[in-house]
VEXDREN-2710 file (C-alpha; in Angstrom, 1 decimal):
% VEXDREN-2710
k/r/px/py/pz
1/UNK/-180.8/100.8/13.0
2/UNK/-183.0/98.9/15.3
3/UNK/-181.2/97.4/18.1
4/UNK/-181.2/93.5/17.8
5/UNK/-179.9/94.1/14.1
6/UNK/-176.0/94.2/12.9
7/UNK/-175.7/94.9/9.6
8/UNK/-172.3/94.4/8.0
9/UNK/-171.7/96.2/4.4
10/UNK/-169.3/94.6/2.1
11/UNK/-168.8/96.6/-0.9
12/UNK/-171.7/97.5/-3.4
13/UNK/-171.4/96.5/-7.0
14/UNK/-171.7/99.0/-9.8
15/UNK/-174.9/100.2/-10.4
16/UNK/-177.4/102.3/-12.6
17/UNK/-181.2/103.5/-11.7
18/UNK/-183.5/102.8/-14.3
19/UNK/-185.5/105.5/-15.7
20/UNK/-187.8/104.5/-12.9
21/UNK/-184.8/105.9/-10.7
22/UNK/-184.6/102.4/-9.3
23/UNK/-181.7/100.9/-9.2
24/UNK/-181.4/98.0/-11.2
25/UNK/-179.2/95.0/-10.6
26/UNK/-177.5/92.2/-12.8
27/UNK/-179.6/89.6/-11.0
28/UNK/-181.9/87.7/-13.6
29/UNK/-181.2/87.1/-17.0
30/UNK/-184.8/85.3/-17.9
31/UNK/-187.5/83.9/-15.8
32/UNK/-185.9/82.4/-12.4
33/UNK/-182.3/83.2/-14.7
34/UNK/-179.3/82.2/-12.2
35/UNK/-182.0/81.3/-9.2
36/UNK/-183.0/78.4/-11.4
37/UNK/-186.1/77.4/-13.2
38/UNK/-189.3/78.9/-13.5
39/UNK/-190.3/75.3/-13.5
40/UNK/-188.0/74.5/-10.7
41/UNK/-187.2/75.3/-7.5
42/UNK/-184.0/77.6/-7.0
43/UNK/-181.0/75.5/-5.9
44/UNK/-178.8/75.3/-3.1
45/UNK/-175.5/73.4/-1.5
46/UNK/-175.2/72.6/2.0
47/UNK/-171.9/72.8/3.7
48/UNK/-171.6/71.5/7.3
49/UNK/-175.2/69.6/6.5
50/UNK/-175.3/67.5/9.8
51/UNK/-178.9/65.8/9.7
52/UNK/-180.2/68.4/7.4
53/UNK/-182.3/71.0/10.0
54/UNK/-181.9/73.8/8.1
55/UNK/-182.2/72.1/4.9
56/UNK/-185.4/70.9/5.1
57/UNK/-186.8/74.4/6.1
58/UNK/-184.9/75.7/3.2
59/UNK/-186.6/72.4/1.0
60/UNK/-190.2/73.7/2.8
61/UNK/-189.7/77.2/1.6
62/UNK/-189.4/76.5/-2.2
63/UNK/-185.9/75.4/-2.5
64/UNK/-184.1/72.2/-4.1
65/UNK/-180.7/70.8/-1.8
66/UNK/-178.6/69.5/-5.0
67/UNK/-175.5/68.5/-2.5
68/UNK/-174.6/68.3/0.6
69/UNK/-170.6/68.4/2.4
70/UNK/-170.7/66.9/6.0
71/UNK/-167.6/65.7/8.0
72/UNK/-169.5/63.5/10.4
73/UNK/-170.4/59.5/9.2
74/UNK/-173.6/59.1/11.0
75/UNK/-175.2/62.5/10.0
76/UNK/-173.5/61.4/6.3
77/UNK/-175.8/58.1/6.4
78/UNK/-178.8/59.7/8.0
79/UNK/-178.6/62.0/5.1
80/UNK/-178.8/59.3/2.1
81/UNK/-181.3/57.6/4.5
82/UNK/-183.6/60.1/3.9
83/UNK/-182.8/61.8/0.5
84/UNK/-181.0/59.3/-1.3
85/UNK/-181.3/61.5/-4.6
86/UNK/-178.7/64.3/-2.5
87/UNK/-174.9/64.0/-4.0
88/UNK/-173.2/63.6/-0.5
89/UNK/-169.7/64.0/-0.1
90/UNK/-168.3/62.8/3.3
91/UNK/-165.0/64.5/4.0
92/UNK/-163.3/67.5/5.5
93/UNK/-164.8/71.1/3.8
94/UNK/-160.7/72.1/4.2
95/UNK/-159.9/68.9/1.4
96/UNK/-162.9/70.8/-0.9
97/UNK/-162.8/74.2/-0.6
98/UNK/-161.4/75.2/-4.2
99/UNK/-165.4/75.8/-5.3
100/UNK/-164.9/74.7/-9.2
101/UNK/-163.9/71.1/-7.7
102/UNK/-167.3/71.1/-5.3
103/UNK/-169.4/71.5/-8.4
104/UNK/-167.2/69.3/-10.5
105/UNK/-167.9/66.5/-7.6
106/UNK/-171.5/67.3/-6.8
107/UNK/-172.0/67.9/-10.6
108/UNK/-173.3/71.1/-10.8
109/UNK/-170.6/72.3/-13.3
110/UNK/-173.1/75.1/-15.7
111/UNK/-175.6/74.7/-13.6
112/UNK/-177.0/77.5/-11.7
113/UNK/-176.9/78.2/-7.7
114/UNK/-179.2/80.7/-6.2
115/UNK/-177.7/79.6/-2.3
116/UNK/-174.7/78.3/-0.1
117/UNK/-175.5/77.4/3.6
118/UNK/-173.8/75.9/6.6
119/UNK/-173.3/76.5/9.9
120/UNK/-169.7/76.0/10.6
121/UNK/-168.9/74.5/13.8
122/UNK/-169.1/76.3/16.8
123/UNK/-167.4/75.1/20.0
124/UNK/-164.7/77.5/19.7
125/UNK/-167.2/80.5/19.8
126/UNK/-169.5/79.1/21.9
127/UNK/-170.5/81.0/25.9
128/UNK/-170.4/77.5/27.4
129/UNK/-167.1/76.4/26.7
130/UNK/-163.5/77.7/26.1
131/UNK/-164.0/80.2/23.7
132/UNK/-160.5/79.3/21.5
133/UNK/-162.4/81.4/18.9
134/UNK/-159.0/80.5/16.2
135/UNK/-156.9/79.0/18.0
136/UNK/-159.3/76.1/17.6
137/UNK/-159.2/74.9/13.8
138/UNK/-163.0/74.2/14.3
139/UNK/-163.0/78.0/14.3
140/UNK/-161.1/78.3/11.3
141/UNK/-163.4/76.5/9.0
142/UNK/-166.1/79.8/9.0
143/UNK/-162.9/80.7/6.7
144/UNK/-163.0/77.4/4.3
145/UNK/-166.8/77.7/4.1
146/UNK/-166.5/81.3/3.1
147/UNK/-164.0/80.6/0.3
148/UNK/-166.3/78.4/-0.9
149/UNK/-168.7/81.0/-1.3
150/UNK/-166.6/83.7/-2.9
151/UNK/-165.3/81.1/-5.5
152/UNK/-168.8/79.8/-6.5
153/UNK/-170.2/83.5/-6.1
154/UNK/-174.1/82.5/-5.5
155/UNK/-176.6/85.3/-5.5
156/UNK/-176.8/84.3/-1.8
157/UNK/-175.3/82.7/1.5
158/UNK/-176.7/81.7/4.7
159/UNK/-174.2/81.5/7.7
160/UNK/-175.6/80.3/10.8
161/UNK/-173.4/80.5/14.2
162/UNK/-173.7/80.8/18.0
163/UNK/-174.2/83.6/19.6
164/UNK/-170.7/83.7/21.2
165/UNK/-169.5/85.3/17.8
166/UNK/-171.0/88.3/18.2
167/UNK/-168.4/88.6/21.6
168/UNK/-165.5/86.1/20.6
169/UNK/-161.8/87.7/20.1
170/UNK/-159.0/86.8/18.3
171/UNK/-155.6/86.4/20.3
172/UNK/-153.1/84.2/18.2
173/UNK/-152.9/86.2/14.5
174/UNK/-149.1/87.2/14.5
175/UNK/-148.5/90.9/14.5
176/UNK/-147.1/90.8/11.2
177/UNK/-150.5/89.2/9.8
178/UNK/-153.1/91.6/11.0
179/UNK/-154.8/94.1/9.1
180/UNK/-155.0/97.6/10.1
181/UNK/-158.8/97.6/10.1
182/UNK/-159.5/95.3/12.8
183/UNK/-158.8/95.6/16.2
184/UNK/-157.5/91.9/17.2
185/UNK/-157.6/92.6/21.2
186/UNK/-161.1/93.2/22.1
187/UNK/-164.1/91.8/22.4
188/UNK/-166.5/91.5/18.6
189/UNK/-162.8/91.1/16.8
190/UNK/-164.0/88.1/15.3
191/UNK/-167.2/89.9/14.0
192/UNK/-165.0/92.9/12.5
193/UNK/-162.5/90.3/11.2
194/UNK/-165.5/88.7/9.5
195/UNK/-167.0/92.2/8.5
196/UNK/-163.5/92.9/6.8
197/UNK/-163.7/89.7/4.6
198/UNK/-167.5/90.5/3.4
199/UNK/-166.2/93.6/2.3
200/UNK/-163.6/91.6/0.4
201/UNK/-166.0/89.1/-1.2
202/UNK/-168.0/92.0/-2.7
203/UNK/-170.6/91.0/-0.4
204/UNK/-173.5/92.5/1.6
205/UNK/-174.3/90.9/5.0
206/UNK/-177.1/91.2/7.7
207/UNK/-176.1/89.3/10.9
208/UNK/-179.0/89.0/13.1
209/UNK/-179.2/87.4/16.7
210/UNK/-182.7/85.6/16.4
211/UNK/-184.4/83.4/19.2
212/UNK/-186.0/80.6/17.8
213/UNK/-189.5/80.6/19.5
214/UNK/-190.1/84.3/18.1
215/UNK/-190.2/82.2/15.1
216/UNK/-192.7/79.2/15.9
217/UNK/-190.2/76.7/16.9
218/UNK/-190.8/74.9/20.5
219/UNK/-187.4/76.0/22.2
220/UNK/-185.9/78.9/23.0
221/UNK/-182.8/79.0/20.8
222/UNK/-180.4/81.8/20.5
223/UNK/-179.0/81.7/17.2
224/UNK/-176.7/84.4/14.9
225/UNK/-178.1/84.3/10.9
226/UNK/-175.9/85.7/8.6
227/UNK/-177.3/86.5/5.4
228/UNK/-175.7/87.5/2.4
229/UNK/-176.2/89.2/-1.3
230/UNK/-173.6/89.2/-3.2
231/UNK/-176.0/91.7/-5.6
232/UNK/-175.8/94.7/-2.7
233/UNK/-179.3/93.4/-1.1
234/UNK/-179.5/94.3/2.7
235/UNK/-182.0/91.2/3.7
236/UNK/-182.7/91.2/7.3
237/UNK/-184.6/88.4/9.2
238/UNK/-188.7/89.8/9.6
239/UNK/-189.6/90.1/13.3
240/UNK/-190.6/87.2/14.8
241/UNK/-194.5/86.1/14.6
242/UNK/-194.0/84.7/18.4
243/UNK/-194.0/86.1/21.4
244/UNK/-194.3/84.8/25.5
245/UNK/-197.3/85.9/25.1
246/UNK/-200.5/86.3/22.5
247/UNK/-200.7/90.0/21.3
248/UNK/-202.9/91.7/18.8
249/UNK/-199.5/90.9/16.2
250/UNK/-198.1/88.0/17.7
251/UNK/-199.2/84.6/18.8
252/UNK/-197.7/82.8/22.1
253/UNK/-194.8/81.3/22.0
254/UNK/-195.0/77.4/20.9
255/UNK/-194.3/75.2/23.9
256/UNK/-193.3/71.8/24.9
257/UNK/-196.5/70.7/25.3
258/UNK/-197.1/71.7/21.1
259/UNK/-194.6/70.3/19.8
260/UNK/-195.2/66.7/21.6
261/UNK/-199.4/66.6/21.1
262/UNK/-200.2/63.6/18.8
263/UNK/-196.4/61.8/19.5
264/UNK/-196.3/58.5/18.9
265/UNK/-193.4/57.0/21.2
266/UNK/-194.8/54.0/22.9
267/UNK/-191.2/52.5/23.7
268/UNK/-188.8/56.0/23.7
269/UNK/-185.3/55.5/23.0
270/UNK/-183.8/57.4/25.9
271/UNK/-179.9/57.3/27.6
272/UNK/-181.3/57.2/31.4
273/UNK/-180.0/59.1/34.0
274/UNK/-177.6/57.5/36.3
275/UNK/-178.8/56.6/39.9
276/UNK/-177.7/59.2/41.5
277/UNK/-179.1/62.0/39.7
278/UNK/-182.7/60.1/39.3
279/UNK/-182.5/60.6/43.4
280/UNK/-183.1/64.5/43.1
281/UNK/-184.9/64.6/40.0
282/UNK/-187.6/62.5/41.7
283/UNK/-188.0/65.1/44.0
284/UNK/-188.9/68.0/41.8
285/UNK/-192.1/68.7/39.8
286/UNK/-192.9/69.8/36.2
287/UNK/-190.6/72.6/35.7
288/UNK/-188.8/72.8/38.3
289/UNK/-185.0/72.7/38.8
290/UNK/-182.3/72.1/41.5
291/UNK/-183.2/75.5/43.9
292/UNK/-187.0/73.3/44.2
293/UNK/-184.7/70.6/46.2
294/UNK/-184.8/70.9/49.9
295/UNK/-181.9/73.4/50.8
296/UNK/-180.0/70.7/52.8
297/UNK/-179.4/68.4/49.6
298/UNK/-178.6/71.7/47.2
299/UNK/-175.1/71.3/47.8
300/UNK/-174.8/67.4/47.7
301/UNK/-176.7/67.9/44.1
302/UNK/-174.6/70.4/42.9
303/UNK/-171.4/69.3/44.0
304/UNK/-168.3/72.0/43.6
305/UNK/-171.3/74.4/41.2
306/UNK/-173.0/75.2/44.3
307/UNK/-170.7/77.9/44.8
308/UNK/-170.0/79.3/41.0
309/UNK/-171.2/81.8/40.2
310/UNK/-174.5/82.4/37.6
311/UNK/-178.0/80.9/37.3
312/UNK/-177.8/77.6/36.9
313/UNK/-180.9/77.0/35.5
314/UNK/-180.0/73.9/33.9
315/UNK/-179.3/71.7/36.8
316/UNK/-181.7/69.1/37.9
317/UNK/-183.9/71.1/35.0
318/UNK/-187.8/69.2/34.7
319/UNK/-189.5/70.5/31.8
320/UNK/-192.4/71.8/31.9
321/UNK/-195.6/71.2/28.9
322/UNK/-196.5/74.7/29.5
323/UNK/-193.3/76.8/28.5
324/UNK/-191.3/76.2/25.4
325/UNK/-187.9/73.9/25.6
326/UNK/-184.8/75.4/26.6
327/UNK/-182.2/75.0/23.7
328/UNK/-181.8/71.2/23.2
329/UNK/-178.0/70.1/23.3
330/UNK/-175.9/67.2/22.1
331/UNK/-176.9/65.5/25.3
332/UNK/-180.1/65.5/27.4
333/UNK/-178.3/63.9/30.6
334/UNK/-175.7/66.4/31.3
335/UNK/-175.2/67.7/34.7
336/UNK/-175.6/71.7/33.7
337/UNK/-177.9/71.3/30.7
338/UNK/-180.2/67.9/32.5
339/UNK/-183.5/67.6/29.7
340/UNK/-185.7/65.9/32.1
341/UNK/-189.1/65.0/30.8
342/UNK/-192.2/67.2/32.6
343/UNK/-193.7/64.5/34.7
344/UNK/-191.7/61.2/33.9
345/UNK/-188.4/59.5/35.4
346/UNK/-186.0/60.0/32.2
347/UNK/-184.8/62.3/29.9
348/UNK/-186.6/63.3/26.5
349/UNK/-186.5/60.6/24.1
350/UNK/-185.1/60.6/20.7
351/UNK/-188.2/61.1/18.9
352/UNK/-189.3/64.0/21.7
353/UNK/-186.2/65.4/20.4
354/UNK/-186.6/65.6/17.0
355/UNK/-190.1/67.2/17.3
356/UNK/-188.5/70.1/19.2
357/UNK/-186.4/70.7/16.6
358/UNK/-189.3/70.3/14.2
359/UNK/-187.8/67.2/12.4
360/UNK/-190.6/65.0/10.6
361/UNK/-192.2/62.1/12.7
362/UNK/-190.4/59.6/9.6
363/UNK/-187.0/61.3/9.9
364/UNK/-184.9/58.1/10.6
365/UNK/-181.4/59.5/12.1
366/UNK/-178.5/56.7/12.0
367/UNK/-176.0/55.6/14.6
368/UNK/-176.2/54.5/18.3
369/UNK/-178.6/56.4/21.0
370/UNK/-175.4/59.5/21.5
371/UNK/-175.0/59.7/17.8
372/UNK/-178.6/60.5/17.4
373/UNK/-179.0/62.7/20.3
374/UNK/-175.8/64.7/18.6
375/UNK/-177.1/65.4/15.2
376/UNK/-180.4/66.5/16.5
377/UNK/-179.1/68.6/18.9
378/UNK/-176.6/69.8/16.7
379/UNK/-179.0/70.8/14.3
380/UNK/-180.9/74.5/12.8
381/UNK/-184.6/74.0/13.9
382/UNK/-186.3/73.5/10.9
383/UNK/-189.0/76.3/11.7
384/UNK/-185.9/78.7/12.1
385/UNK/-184.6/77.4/8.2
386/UNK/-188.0/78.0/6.7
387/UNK/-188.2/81.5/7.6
388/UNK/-184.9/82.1/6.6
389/UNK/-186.2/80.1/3.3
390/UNK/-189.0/82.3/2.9
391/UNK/-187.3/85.4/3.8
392/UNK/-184.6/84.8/0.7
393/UNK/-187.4/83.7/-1.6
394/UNK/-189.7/86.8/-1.3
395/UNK/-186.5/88.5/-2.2
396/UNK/-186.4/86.3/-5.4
397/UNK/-190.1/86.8/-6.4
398/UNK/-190.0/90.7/-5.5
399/UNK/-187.1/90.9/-7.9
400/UNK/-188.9/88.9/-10.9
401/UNK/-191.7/91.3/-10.2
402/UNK/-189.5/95.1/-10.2
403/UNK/-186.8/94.1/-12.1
END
């Protein structure tokens, strides 16, 4: 097994080998069969669709978005902004997780669905804050989104998450709740939980902790992919084409300076950066951070941080053209995650933003300044969503092919 891959086994459905002695699966009936059309693309629903990231990767690599779920209004309106032909429902997943009623409302009843995605929220697993894991309800919606799935039963789900739930624990499941199999004390309990309700579903999961510059995008991103067959497929993500440097196999890591060339931005939309912090970052160069300050000011600029303990890296951060973008958050102004621009006064603008997580120059996101800045940095990069696209497609056409 190599070393950056977990693979989670749910249980296999019945099979036969062929006289081939390949093992044949119920997975098409005729041409695309339940993947869709061979005239179409093969359909998917988006739970937890935000401003669509990982949808429109999914849309670059061959398949049709016929409905999205998303709690949040502005993401809701940036949606039918931009794809006014989507069915968008704009409510709570925990109000629609029976998955007959989702079709019925996005009106998909007999219609085929080769994919489910989402990426449920993630504060509650995430390294930088409390880690509630389920004690938070946003944790608890991984849950809704996977009864969705089981109900529906696509040929294949896409579950994207932090990397915190490879670690997270649970602590509050009563003693009287938990199952035998799982070990609710330690560290990975949330993973095994998980593992336990694949198994349930009949499902067959890869879980895969992927940067996203190994895989073209601008910014390193640390991301967990889960991918699932419900047919017994083991599809893992393909090693990344990227690398910090060009080799024989891979090309150099995309950077900053990539992703912006050609930007149109004459008057960038940009939340500045109060006085006070402007003061030290006017002192540092292209990518450099607070430890480039002169040592007497480190601990004004830090405040009560000076003395915690880890890197800090993201304090009084320039950018820097030359290196990819560090993960972009909700917020480019933050005191511990500061996205200053490489050789100007300010933080990245809204567009910069959106073209390092790969969104289209004519992507129009709705709301004030934070409420854009939050659904782009909430977002999949939509490099990462096309190779997770393509990687589920070649599936499809390999089975077409030796089925």
């Amino acid at each position: 097994m190599h070393k950056n891959k977990l693979h989670l086994l749910g249980k296999l459905p019945k099979t036969k080998p062929n006289s081939k002695g390949m093992v044949k699966k119920t997975l098409v009936k005729e041409g695309w069969g339940e993947y869709g059309h061979p005239s179409g693309a093969p359909k998917f629903i988006s739970l937890f669709s935000g401003a669509m990231g990982l949808d429109l990767g999914l849309e670059s690599a061959g398949f049709e978005c016929v409905g999205c779920l998303e709690l949040d209004k502005r993401a809701c309106q940036t949606i039918r902004r931009n794809r006014p032909n989507i069915p968008v429902l704009e409510d709570d997943i925990r109000n629609w997780n029976q998955g007959s009623a989702l079709l019925k409302k996005f009106g998909l009843e007999g219609k085929d669905v080769a994919l489910i995605v989402g990426g449920p929220p993630c504060p509650s697993f995430s390294t930088a804050g409390k880690r509630q894991a389920f004690n938070d309800p946003r944790g608890q919606v991984m849950f809704d989104f996977l009864k969705v799935v089981n109900e529906i039963r696509p040929p294949f789900f896409v579950m994207e998450n932090v990397r915190g739930i490879l670690s997270a624990a649970i602590d509050h499941v009563p003693l009287s709740e938990r199952d035998d199999k799982v070990d609710f004390d330690g560290k990975g309990s949330v993973l095994a939980l998980l593992n336990t309700k694949f198994a349930e579903m009949g499902y067959t999961v890869t879980a895969q902790l992927v940067n996203a510059a190994n895989y073209g995008t601008p910014q390193k991103r640390e991301r967990v992919v889960f991918i699932g067959s419900r047919d017994g497929l083991q599809i893992p993500m393909p090693v990344g084409a990227y690398s910090p440097s060009e080799g024989l196999f891979q090309r150099r890591w995309r950077t900053l300076g990539d992703a912006l060339e050609g930007l149109v931005d004459p008057e960038p939309e940009f939340i500045p950066f109060s006085k006070n912090r402007a003061k030290f970052l006017s002192l540092l160069q292209e990518g450099e951070n607070w430890r480039s300050l002169p040592p007497e000011m480190q601990e004004e600029a830090l405040g009560g941080a000076y003395s915690s303990t880890g890197g800090r890296v993201g304090f009084f951060r320039r950018l820097s053209f030359s290196k990819p973008s560090p993960t972009v958050p909700t917020s480019p102004i933050q005191k511990s995650t500061c996205l200053c621009h490489p050789t100007e006064l300010r933080s990245l603008s809204v567009k910069e933003y959106a073209r390092v997580q790969q969104f289209p120059d004519n992507w129009i996101f709705e709301g004030s300044l934070v409420d854009r800045y939050r659904q782009i940095g909430n977002a999949v990069p939509v490099g990462l969503g096309y190779v997770i696209g393509t990687t589920i497609f070649n599936y499809l056409k390999n089975l077409e092919k030796n089925l």
